[in-house]
Backbone bond lengths (Angstrom), bond angles and torsions (degrees), N, CA, C in turn:
res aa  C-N    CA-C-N  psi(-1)  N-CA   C-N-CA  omega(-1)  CA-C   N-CA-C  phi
1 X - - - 1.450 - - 1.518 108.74 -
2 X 1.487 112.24 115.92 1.411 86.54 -160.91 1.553 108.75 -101.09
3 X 1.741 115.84 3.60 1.763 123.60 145.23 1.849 103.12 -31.46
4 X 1.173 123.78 -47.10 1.170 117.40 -164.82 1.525 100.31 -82.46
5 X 0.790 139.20 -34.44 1.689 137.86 172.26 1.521 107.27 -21.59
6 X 1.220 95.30 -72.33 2.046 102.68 -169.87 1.636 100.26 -55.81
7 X 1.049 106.71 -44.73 1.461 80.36 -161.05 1.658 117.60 -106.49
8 X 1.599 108.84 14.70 1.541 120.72 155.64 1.315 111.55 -79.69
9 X 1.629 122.74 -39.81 1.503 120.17 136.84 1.570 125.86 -10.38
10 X 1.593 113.80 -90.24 0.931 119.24 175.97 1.388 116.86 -31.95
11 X 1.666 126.86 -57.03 1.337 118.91 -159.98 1.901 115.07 -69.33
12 X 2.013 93.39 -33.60 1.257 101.98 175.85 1.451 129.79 -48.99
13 X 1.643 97.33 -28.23 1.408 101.75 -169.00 1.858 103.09 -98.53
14 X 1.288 121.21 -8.21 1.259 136.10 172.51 1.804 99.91 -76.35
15 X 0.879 107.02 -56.91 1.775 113.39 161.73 1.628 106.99 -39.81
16 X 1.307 113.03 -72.83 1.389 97.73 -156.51 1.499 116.37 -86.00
17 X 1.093 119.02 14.11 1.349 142.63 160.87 1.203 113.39 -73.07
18 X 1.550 111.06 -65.52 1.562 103.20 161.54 1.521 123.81 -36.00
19 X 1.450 109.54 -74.09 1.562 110.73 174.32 1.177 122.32 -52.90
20 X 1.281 141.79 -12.72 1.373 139.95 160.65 2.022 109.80 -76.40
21 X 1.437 110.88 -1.05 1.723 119.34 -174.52 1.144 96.21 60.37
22 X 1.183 124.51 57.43 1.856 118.94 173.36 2.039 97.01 -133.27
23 X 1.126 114.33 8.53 1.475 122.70 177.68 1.358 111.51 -149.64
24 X 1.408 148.15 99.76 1.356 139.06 -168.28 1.412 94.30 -76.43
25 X 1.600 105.00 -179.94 1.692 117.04 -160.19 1.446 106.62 -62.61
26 X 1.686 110.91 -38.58 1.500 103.26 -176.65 1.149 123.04 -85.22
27 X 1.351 118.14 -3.64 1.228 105.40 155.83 1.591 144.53 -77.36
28 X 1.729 93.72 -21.41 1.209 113.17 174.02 1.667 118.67 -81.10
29 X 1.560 114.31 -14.02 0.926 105.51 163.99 1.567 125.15 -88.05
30 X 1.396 106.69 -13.70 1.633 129.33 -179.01 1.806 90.97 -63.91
31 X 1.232 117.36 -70.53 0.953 105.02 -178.42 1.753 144.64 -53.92
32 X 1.481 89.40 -31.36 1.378 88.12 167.46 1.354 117.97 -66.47
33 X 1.387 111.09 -43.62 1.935 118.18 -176.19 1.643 110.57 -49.64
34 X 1.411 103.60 -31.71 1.662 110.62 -168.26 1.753 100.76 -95.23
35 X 0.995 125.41 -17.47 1.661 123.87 175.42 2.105 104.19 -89.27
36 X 1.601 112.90 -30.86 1.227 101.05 -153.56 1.476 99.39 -65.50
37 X 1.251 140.19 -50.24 1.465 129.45 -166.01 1.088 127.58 -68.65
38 X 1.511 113.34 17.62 1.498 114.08 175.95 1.989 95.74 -114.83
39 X 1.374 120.63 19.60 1.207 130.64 -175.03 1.378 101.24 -105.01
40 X 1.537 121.04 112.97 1.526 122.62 155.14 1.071 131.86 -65.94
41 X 1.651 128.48 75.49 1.254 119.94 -172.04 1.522 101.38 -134.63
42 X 1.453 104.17 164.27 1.733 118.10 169.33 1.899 110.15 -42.21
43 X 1.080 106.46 139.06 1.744 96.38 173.02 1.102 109.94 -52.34
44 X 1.342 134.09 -48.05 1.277 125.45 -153.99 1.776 106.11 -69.88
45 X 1.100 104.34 4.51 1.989 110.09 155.08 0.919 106.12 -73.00
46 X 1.112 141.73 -64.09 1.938 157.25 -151.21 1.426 86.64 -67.59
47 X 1.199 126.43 -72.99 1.298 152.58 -130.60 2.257 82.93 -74.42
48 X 1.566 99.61 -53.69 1.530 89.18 173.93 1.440 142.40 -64.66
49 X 1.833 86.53 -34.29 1.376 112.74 171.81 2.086 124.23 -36.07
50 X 1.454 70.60 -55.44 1.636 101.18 -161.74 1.664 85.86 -63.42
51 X 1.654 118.75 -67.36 1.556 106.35 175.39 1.357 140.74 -4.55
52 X 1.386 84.15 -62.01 1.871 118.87 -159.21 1.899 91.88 -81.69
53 X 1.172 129.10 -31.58 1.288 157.49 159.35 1.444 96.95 -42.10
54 X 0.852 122.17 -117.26 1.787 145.39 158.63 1.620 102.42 3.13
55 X 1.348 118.51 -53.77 1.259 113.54 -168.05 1.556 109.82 -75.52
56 X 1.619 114.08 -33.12 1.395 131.77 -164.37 1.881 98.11 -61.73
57 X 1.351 90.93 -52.01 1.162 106.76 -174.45 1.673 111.73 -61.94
58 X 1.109 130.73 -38.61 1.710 132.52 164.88 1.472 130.12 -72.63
59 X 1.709 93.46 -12.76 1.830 104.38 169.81 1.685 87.82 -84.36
60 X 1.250 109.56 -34.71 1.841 97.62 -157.15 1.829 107.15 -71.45
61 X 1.798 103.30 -22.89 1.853 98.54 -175.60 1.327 82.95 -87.95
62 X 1.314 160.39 -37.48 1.276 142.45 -166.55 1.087 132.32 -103.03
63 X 1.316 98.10 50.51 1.732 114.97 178.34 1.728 123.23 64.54
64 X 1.150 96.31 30.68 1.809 115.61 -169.58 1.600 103.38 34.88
65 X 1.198 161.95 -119.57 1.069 137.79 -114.14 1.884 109.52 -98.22
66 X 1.255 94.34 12.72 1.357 103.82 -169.77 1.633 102.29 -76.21
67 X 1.211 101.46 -46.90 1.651 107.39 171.14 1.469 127.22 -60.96
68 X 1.120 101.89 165.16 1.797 94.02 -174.74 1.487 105.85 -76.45
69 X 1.278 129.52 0.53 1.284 119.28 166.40 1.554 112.77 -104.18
70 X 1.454 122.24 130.77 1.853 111.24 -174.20 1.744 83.27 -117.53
71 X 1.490 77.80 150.59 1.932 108.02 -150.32 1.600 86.05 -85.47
72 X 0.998 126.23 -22.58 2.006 135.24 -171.62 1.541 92.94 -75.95
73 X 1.392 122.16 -42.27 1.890 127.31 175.38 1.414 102.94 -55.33
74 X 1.514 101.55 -61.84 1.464 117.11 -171.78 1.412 97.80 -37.66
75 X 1.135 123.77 -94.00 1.393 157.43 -135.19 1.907 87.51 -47.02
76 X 1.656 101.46 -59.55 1.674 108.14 178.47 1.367 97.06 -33.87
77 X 1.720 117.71 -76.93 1.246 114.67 -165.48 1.779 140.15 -38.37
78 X 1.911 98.00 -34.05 1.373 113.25 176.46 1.661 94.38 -73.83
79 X 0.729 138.34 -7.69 1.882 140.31 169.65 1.386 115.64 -86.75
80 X 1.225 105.65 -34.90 1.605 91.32 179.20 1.395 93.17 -86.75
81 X 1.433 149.37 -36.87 1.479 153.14 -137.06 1.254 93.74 -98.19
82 X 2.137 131.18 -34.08 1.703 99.96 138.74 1.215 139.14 -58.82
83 X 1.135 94.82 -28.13 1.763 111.64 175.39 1.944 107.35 -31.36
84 X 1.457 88.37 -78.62 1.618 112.84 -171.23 1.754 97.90 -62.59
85 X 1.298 108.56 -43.78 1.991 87.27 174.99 0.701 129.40 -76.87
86 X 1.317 137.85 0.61 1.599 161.67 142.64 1.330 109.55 -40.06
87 X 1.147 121.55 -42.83 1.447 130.80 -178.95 1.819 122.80 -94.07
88 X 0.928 98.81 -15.43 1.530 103.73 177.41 1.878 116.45 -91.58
């Protein structure tokens, strides 16, 4: 779908911004929340999104790896989860 191009773009590069420390967590999650609904995909994207979302966000109030979620897992995961919407 290539509607989804631009703005799997967008998030990718909202991603690696983060990991370069040039976007802190809330912003990177700001951005994803504000790009996802213009994405044509199966719910069960949204539905992961938001997860991987949720968790990022509870490593980031609890001192990132202190929590049972580590934001370095996270971060992999929001990469493969463009990965796979890339393809659909």
């Amino acid at each position: 779908m290539s509607g989804n191009t631009t703005t799997l773009a967008t998030m990718r590069e909202a991603l690696d911004r983060h990991l370069r420390g040039d976007l802190p967590v809330d912003g990177l999650i700001a951005a994803w929340r504000e790009a996802a609904p213009a994405l044509a995909l199966p719910p069960v994207f949204g539905q992961a999104m938001e997860e991987l979302l949720r968790r990022l966000e509870m490593s980031a109030a609890f001192a990132q790896d202190s929590c049972s979620f580590s934001s370095t897992a996270i971060t992999d995961q929001l990469t493969r989860w463009l990965d796979k919407a890339a393809t659909v």
